[in-house]
Structures are given as structure tokens and as C-alpha cells.
C-alpha positions as CSV (number, residue, x, y, z in Angstrom):
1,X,25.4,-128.5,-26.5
2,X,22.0,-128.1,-24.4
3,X,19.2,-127.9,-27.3
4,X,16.6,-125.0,-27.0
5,X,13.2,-125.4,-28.3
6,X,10.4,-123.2,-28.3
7,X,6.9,-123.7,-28.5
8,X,5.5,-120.1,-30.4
9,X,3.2,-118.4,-32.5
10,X,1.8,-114.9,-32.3
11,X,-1.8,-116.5,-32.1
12,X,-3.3,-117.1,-28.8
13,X,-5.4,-120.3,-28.4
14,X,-3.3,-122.4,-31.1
15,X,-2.7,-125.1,-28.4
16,X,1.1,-124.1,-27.1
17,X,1.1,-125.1,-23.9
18,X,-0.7,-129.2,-24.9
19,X,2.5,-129.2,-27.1
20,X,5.4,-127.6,-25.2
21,X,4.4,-129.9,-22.1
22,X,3.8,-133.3,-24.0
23,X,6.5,-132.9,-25.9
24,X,8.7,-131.8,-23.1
25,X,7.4,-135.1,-21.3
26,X,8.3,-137.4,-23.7
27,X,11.5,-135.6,-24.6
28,X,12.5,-137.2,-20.8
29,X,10.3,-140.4,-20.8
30,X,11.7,-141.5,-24.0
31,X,15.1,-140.5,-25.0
32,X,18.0,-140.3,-22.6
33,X,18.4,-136.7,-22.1
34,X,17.6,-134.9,-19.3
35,X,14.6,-132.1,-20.3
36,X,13.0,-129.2,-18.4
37,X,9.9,-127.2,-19.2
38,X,10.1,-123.5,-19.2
39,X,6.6,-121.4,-18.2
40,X,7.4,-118.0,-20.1
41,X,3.6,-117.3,-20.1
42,X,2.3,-115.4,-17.4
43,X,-0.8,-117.0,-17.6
44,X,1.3,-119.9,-16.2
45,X,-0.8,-123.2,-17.9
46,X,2.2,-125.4,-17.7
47,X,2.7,-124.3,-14.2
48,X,-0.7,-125.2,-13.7
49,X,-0.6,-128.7,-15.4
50,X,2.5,-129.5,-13.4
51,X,0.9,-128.5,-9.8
52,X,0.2,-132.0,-8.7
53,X,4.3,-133.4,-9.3
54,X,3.2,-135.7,-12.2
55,X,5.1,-134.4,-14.8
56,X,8.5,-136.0,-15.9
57,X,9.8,-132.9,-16.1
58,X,10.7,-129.5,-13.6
59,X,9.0,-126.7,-14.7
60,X,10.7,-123.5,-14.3
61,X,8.3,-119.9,-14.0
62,X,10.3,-117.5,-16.4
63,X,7.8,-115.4,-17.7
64,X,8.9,-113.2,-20.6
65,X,6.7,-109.8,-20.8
66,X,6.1,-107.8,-23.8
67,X,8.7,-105.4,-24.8
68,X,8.3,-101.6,-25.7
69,X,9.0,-100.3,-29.4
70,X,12.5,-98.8,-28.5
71,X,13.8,-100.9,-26.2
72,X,17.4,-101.6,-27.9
73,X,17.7,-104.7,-26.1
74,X,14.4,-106.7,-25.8
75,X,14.4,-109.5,-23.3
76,X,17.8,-109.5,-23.0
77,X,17.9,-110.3,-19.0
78,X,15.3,-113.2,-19.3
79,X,17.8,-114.7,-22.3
80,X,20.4,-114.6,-19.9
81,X,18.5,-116.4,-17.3
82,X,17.5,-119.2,-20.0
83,X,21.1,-119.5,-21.1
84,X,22.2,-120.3,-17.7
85,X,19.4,-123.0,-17.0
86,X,20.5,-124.3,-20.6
87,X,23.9,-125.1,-19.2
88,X,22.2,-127.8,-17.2
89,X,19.5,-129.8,-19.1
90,X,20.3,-131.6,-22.9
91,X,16.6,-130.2,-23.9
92,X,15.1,-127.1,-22.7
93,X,11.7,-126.4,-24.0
94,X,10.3,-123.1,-23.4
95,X,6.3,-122.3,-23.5
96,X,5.6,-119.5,-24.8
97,X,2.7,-116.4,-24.4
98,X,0.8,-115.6,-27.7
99,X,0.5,-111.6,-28.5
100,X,4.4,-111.2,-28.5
101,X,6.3,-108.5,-30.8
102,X,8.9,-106.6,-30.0
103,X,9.9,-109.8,-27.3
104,X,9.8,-112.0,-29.9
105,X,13.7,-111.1,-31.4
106,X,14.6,-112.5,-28.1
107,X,12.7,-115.5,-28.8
108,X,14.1,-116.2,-32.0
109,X,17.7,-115.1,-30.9
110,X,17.9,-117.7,-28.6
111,X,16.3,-120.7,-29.8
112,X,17.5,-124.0,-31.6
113,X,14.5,-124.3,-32.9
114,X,11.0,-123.1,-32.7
115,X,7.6,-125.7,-33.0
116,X,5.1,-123.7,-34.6
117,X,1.5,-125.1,-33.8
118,X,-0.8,-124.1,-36.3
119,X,-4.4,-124.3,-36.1
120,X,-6.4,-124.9,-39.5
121,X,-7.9,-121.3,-39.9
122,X,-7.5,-118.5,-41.7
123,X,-6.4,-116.4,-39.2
124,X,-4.3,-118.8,-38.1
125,X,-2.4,-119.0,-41.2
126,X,-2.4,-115.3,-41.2
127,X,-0.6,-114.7,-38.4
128,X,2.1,-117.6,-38.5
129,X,2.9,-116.3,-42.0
130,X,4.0,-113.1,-40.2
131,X,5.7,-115.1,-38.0
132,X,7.8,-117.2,-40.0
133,X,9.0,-114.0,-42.0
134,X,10.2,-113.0,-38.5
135,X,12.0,-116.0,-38.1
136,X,13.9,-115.5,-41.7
137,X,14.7,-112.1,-40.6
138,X,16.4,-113.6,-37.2
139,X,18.3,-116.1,-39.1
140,X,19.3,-113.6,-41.8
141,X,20.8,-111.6,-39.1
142,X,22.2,-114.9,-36.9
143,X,23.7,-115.8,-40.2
144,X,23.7,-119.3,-39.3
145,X,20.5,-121.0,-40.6
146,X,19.2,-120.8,-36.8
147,X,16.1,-121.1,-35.7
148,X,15.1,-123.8,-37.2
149,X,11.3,-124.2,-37.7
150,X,9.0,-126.9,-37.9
151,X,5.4,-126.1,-38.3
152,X,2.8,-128.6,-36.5
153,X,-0.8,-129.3,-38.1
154,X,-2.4,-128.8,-34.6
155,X,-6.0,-129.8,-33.4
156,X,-6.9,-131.8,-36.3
157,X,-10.2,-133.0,-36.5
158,X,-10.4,-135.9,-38.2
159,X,-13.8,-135.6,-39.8
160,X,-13.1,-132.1,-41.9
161,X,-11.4,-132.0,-45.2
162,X,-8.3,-130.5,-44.0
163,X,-7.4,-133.4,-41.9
164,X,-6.7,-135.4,-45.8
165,X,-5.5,-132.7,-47.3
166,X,-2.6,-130.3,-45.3
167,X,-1.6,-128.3,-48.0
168,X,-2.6,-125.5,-46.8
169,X,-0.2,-125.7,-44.1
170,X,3.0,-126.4,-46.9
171,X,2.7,-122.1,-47.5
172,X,4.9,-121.2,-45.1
173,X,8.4,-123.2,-46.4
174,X,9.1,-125.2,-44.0
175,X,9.6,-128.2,-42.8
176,X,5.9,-130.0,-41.1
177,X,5.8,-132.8,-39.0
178,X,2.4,-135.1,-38.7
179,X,-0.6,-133.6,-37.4
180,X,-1.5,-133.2,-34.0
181,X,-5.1,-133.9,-33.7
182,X,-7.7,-133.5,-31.3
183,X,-8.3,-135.5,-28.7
184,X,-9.8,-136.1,-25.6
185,X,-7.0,-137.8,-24.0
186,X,-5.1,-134.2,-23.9
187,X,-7.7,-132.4,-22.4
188,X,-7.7,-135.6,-19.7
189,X,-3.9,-135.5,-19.3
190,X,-4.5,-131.5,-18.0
191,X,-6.9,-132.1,-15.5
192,X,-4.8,-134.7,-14.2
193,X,-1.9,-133.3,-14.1
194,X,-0.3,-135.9,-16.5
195,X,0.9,-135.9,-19.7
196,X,-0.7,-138.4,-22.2
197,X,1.7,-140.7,-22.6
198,X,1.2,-141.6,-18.6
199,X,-2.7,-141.3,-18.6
200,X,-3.2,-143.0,-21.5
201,X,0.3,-145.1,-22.8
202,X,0.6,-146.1,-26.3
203,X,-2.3,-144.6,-27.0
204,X,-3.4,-142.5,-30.5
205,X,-2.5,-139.1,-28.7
206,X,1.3,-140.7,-27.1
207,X,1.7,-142.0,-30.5
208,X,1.0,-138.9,-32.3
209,X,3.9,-136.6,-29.3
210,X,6.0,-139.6,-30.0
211,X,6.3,-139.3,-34.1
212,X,7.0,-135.9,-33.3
213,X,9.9,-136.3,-31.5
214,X,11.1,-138.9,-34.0
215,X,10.3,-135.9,-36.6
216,X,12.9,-133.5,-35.3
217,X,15.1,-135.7,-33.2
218,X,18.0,-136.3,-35.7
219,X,18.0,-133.0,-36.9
220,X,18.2,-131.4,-33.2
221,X,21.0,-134.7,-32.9
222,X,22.8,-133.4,-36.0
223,X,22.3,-130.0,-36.8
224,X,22.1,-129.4,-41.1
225,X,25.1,-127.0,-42.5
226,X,22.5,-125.5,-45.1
227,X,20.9,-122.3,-43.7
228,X,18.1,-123.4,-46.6
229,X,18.7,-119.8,-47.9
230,X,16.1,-118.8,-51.1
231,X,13.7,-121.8,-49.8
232,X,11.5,-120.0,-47.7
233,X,9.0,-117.0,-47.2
234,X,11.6,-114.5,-47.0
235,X,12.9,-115.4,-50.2
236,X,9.8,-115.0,-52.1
């Protein structure tokens, strides 16, 4: 079955789109599935970083807008349209705006699972915790343990006490891969219109995109039977 994957959190800035399009990349580079790249942002950055036809991947301008309190059906024609692109790539990754709400049940609706980049703040643990409790609340009503969630320790820097001590980031209940930290080599890979693992192979920043595929990949492979019901922030 094609494999959806979002990129989300309510937070604007939390570094999205460096995820969803390195991730994408190597999704195609390394593995044998075929992967495209969704742009649901209308601020089109993916779009953007794929201008110059670098990319591994075809990006794909599906922006999903903000829906209104009592619409009964939010987003339901832009899930149809990613359903029907699904039906033709293994691995669909979809980047996604920040300042969603009422959009968002289509979000979680939809997806396989949903990358969470987290940035260390306070405010940026404050709004992912709401986040995630929408997340339960989808799979409570999916009633089949989907979305899964992995959170990702994004834009790291090295030198601060987080970077040795993630805890923080253990709050929300579930699963985290390794951190994502920052480097100059992403910032480089955008105004080149690469991603890192061509502008700068087997470098700190590839390795880092590639243990995160190696993070997820047999669980997107093999799907777990236990919805993890009573483990997380819903449950609290």
C-alpha cells in the first residue's frame, strides 16, 4: 500500500519544509521506492527549493487552506486529490503549512504517519503537546492505532545543554528519532536547490536524514498491530 507521511506541527518556523524535502530525497535516493513531495503550504518553500530540477523527487503544489469552524467536512476535496496521487508513488510525503486547526482532522485522517519537528523551546513544546493530543483524538476515532507519530529533536545546536540531554522532548509519548541539528549544509542545500545528501554526500547533515529513515523505515515496512492505547498524552 502507497505510505503517507506528513511533515506537521501547529508551529510555524519549526523547520518543516528542511525535513519534508530531505527526507523526501533520500526516501528516493536510498531505498527502492518510488517518492514524491507534496507542497500543501501556500507559501510554497519546497516548490521553491525544487525550482532548479535538482531534486530526486516531483513536487506536486497541493496547497491545503485553513478550514472554517463548521465546516462538516474539512479538507475533504484536497484528501481526495492526495489519495489519488497516493495510488501512484510507494512514499508520498506531504509538507505541511504551520497555523492549521480545523484542517488539521484532514491531516491526521489521512496520514500513515506524521514527523513532528520539534524545536527546543518552550513554545515549541507548548504547541506540539496540543498537537499530539489531536493526533490521539484522530486515532481514537480511526480506531486503528493510525497516525503514527514520531517526534524529531529539530535544529539542535550542539553547544547548549539540550543537545545532551533530550528529555524534554520524551513529554509528549511517543516515539523520537535522533536529533536533527543545525547545520549549515541545509541552509546550502536550499539555495542550491539540492538536497544535502547531493551537495554535501556522506556528510554529518546526509548522515543525520539517513538515520532517520533507518528510524521509521521498518515500522512504515511493517506496520505494529498495537494501537499503543493508555501510552500516550491522551491517556494521561
Amino acid at each position: 500500500m502507497p505510505m503517507i507521511v506528513s511533515v506537521c506541527n501547529l508551529k510555524g518556523g519549526a523547520g518543516k519544509s528542511t525535513i519534508a524535502v530531505n527526507f523526501a530525497s533520500a526516501i528516493q535516493h536510498h531505498t527502492s521506492e518510488t517518492c514524491a513531495l507534496v507542497d500543501a503550504d501556500r507559501q510554497g518553500t519546497a516548490q521553491a527549493w525544487g525550482a532548479s530540477g535538482r531534486l530526486p523527487v516531483k513536487i506536486f503544489p497541493m496547497a491545503l487552506a485553513e478550514a472554517k469552524a463548521e465546516d462538516l467536512y474539512p479538507g475533504m476535496i484536497w484528501m481526495s486529490q492526495i489519495k489519488e496521487l497516493a495510488t501512484k508513488y510507494g512514499f508520498l510525503v506531504i509538507d505541511l503549512p504551520a497555523g492549521l486547526q480545523y484542517s488539521l482532522a484532514a491531516v491526521t485522517a489521512i496520514s500513515d504517519l506524521i514527523l513532528v519537528p520539534v524545536n527546543p523551546s518552550g513554545l515549541d513544546f507548548h504547541s506540539t503537546k496540543k498537537f499530539i493530543d489531536l493526533i490521539w483524538k484522530s486515532r481514537e476515532l480511526r480506531g486503528t492505532g493510525r497516525p503514527d507519530c514520531v517526534i524529531v529533536p529539530n535544529r539542535i545546536d550542539a553547544r547548549t545543554t539540550i543537545a545532551h540531554d533530550l528529555s524534554p522532548y520524551r513529554q509528549f509519548g511517543e516515539r523520537m528519532s535522533q536529533p536533527i541539528h543545525v547545520r549549515k549544509a541545509f541552509s546550502d542545500a536550499f539555495e542550491s536547490g539540492q538536497w544535502a545528501g547531493s551537495l554535501a554526500p556522506e556528510s554529518v547533515s546526509h548522515l543525520e536524514i539517513k538515520q532517520l529513515i533507518e528510524f521509521i523505515r521498518d515500522p512504515l515496512e511493517t506496520p505494529s498491530t498495537d494501537d499503543r492505547k493508555g501510552t500516550g498524552p491522551a491517556a494521561a
